[in-house]
N, C-alpha and C positions, 0 to 999 in steps of 0.2 A: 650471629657469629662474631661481629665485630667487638660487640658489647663482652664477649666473653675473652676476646684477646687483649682487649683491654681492659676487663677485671685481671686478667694472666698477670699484662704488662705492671699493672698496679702493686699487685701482691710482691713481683719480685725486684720490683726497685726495693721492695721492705724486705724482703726474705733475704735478698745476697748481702746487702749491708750488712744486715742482724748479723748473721753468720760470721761474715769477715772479722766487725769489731768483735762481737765475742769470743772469737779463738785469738785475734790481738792481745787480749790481757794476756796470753802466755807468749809473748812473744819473746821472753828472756829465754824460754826451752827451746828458741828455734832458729836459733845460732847458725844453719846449715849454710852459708853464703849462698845470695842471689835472692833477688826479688823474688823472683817465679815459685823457687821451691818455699819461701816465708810463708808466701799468699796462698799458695794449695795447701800447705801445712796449717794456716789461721782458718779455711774453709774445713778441714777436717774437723778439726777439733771445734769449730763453732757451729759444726751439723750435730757434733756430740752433746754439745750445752744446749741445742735447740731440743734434739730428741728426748734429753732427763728433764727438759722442762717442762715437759708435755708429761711425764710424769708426774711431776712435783705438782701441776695446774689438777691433775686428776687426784691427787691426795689431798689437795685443800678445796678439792668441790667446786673447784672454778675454768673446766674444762669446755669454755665453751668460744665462737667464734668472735666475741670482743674483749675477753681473756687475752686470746693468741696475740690478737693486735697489740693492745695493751705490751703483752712481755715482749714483742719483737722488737715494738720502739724506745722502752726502756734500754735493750741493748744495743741499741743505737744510740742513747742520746749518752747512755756511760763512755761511752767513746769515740762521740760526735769530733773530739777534735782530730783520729784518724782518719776521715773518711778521706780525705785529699790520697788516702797510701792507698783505696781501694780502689781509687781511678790511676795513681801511679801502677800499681799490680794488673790489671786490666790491659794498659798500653801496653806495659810492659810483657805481657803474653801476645798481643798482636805482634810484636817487635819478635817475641822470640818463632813464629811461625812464619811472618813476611822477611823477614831481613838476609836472606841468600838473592841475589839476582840470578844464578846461573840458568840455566836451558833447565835442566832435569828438577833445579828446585822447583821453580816457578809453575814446573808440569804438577809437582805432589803437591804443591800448593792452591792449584785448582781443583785439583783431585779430594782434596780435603775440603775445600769449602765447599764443591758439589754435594758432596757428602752428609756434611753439616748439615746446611741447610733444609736436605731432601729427611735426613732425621729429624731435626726441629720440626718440620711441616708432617711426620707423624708426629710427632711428641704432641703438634697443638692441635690436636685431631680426638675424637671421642674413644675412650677405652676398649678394645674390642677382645684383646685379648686372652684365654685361657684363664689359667693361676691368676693374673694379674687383674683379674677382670669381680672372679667369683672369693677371691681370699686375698691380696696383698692388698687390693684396693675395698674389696667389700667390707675386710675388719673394721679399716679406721672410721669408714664409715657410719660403721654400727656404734664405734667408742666414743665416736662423735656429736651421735644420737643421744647416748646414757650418759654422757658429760664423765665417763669414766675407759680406763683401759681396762677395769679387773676383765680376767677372763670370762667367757661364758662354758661353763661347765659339759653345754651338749655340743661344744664347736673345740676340738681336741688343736686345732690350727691357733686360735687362743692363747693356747699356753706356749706356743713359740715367741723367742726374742723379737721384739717387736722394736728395732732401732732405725730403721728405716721406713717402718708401717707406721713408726711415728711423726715421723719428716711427713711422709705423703698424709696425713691427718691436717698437718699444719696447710697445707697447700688448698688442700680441700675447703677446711675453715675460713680461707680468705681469699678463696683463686680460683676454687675451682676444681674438677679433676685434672684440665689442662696441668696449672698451677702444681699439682700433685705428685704430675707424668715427669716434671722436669727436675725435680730433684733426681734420677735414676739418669738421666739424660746428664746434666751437670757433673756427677762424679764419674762419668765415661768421661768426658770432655777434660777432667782433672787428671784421671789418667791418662790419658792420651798425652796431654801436657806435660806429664812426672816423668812417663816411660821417653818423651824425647827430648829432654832436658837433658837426661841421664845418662844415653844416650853419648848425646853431642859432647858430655864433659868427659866421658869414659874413649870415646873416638878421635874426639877433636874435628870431628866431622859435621858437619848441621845438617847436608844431603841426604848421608846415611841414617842420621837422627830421625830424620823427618820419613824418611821409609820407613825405618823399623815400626815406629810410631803408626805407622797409618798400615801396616800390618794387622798390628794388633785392633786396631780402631777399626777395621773393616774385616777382622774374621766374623764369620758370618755369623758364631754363636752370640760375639758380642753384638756385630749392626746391630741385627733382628730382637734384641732385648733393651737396648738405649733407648728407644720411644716409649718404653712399656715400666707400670710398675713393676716388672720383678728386681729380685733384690743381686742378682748373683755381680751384676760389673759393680755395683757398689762394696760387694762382700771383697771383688777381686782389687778393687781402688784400696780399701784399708788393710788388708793384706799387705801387698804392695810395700803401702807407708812404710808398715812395721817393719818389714824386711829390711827395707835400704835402709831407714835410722838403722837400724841394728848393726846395718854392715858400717856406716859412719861410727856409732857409739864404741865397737871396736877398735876402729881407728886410731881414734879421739881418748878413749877410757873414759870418758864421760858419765857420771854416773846419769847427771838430766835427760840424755838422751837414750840409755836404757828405760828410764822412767818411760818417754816418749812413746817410745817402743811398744813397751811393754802395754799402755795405755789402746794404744791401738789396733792391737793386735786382740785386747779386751773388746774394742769397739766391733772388730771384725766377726767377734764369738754372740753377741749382741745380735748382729744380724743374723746370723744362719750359725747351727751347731756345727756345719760341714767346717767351718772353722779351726775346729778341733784337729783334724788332720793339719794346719798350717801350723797351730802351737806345737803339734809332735816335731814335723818338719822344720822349726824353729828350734826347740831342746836340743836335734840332733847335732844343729851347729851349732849349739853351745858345747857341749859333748867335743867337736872336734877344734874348737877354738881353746878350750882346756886342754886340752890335750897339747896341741901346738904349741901354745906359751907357756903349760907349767905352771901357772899363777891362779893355785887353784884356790886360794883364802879370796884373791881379790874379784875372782871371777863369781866366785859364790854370792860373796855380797852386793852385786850386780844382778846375778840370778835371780837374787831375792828381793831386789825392787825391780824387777824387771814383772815378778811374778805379781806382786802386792799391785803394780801400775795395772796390770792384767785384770786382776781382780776387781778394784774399780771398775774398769771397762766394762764390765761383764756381771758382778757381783749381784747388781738388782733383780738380773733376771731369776740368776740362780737360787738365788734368796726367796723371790717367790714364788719360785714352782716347790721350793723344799718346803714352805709354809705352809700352800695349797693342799699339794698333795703329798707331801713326802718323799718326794722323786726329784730331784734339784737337775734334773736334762728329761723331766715327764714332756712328751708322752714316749721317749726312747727307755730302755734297759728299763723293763717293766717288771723282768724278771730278776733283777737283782734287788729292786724296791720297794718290790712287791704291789705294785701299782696294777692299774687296767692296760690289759696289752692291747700295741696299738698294730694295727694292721695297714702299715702303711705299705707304700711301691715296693712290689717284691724287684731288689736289683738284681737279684741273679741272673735275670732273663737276661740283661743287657751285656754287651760284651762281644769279643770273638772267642773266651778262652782265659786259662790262668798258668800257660805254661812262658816256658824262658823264650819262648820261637815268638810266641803271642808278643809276649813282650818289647821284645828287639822290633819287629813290626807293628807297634802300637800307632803310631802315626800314621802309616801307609795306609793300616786298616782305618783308619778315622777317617779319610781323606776318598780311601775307593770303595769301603762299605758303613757310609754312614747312619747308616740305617739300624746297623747293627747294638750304637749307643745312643739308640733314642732318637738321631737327629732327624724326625719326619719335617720339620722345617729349620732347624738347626744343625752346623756341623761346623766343624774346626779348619776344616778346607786343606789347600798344598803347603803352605807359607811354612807349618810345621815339621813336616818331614822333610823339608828342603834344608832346613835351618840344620839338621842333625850334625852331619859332615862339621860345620864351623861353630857348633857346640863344643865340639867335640874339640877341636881346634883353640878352641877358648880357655876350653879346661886347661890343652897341656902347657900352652905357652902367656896364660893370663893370670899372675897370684890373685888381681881386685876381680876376677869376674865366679872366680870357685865357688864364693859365699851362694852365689847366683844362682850355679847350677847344682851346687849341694841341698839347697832349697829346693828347686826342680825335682830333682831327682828323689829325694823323701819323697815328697808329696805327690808325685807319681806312681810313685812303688805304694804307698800306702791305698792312693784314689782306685789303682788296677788290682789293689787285692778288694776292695770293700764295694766300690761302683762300677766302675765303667761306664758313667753315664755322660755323656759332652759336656752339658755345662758345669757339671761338676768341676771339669777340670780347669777350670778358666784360671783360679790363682795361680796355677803354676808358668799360665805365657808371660807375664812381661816379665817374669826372670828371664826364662828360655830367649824371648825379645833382646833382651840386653847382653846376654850369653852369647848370643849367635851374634849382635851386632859386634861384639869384639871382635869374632872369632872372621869374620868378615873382613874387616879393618886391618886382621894383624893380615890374614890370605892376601889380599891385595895390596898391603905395604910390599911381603915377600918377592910376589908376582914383579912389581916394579922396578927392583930392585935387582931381579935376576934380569929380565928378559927388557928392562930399560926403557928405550923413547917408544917399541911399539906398545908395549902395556900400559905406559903412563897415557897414550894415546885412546887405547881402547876403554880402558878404568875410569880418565880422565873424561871422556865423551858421556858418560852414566853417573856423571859426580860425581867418586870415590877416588 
């Protein structure tokens, strides 16, 4: 056991580096001020140079475990003279999780490294599993074996985006499955970071940051998946990204950071097709961003590298499922492609219901019959129907937090007509997270403000 935490330990002093300097060379697209948001943003995009590399390693036949090495420390030593910014970015995330002294921080702050650590010690724990055990991890395995990713024709799982079963390839090749678990564990740990960052700039709050944060970091669908290869907090991490750049690139008018955007939100479609509902959910506020400003020549042409960065992100896959089989989202819409139908999870069983009453009560139901979407050991818990009331609250008195709950709300209305499955719906919390913590922030500003020293007393005793 030792031997294998320190093969772990080994690989990812190589594997975090790689990652950081690689998404460094773009670091003129990532302008967003503050350390923290640079460095999650250089880890994004250098999980995306790691995972096409692992392509490019299988198309020139050299797919194998001294390969990986080889490319990892190459991007390392292209931009050896950063590494000093990847131990500045590091402190620099401790600083933003320790640095409140009060009573209630100091409490989330135990809360969160109990947390942590009780994940990590699964993470560096043997694969056990479901999905992550017999498909997310057993693929890379196999591509690992044929020194290739092409698909296997009798294994329909295969022909899925495989952007994250690439990362966990690389992990395996030189770590281990330990090594493998922790890329899935790392982009929980990134969001967690993004959503309370955002947070604290959007409240002015660091108390409230660090709850909403550890909300989202301790719903049950995410814990229960952060130790495990699946792919969904990773799908929900670049999700995420794209979104907030997006709300920035408006801002800003920026065309770079529609690029950004746009790129990542590709990255998202990469990993899992369910993706597809977040690029709708994303059109829409583009739709209501035109709409608002009128500036419809300029917006277009943002549109349109927004969509082209998209493509990128996502393009290879597409490309070779259309080459394969002629079905560019095979083994889905089989009847439009004429392809082999695939009999996959019938979701209708899942659900309470498809009417307007089901709806209004989608939360309550998630929380007192979880059972009902799937969750026999997963489920969304209270934190979310709590949150409703100061969404709501957010919407009417917050212009920066709309974008938030306009995303929310698509991609809910979309998830509850097609799944109703739990984890499905994970993209849509740390908007909903940042929606409610506004809508929190502005309630207790109010509060204070009416009723004086004994509310600031009461507010003030719980951080806020």
């Amino acid at each position: 056991m030792a031997i294998d935490l320190l093969r772990v330990l080994l690989a990812w002093s190589v594997i975090l580096p790689a990652i950081f300097l690689a998404g460094s060379w773009f670091r003129r697209f990532l302008q967003l001020g503050g350390v923290v948001y640079q460095g999650v943003l250089c880890c994004a995009i250098g999980m995306a140079i790691v995972s096409y590399g692992v392509v490019l390693l299988s198309a020139l036949h050299l797919l194998n475990s001294s390969s990986i090495w080889v490319f990892l420390l190459a991007l390392i030593l292209g931009q050896l003279l950063r590494l000093r910014e990847l131990l500045f970015w590091l402190k620099s995330i401790f600083h933003e999780i320790t640095s409140e002294s009060s009573f209630i921080s100091r409490a989330l702050v135990f809360i969160f490294i109990v947390s942590f650590f009780a994940l990590l010690a699964g993470t560096l724990s043997p694969e056990i599993g479901g999905d992550a055990l017999c498909y997310q991890l057993n693929l890379p395995k196999v591509f690992l074996m044929n020194g290739s990713i092409s698909p296997n024709y009798y294994d329909l799982n295969s022909y899925f985006p495989m952007f994250l079963n690439n990362l966990y390839l690389v992990g395996l090749a030189i770590g281990g499955t330990m090594a493998a678990k922790l890329f899935h564990f790392f982009c929980g740990f990134l969001l967690f970071i993004t959503v309370k960052r955002v947070v604290a700039q959007e409240t002015k709050n660091e108390a409230l940051s660090l709850f909403a944060a550890l909300t989202l970091w301790l719903t049950p669908t995410i814990y229960n998946m952060l130790s495990t290869t699946y792919v969904d907090v990773g799908l929900t991490f670049y999700t995420f990204l794209a979104l907030w750049t997006l709300r920035i690139a408006f801002d800003r008018a920026d065309l770079r950071l529609f690029l950004l955007s746009g790129f990542l939100i590709g990255c998202a479609v990469s990993i899992k097709y369910l993706a597809a509902l977040s690029v709708i959910a994303l059109l829409a506020i583009w739709i209501i961003e035109t709409l608002r400003h009128g500036h419809f020549l300029r917006h277009f042409k943002s549109l349109l590298l927004w969509g082209i960065a998209l493509l990128i992100g996502c393009g290879y896959w597409i490309l070779r499922n259309w080459y394969l089989t002629g079905n560019p989202v095979f083994p889905y819409f089989s009847g439009l492609f004429g392809t082999e139908i695939y009999s996959g999870t019938d979701f209708s069983i899942f659900g309470t219901g498809r009417d307007l009453f089901d709806f209004i009560s989608l939360f309550w139901n998630m929380f007192y019959r979880p059972q009902s979407f799937g969750a026999f050991s997963n489920r969304i818990g209270i934190f979310y129907f709590l949150y409703g009331p100061f969404i709501l609250l957010s919407f009417l008195f917050s212009r920066r937090s709309r974008i938030y709950i306009c995303f929310a709300l698509f991609f809910v209305i979309l998830w509850f007509c097609v799944f109703q499955y739990d984890r499905f719906l994970l993209p849509a919390l740390p908007a909903m997270t940042i929606a409610a913590s506004v809508g929190l922030s502005w309630f207790f500003s109010q509060m204070s403000s009416k009723f004086g020293i004994a509310a600031k007393f009461v507010f003030g005793g719980i951080g806020l």
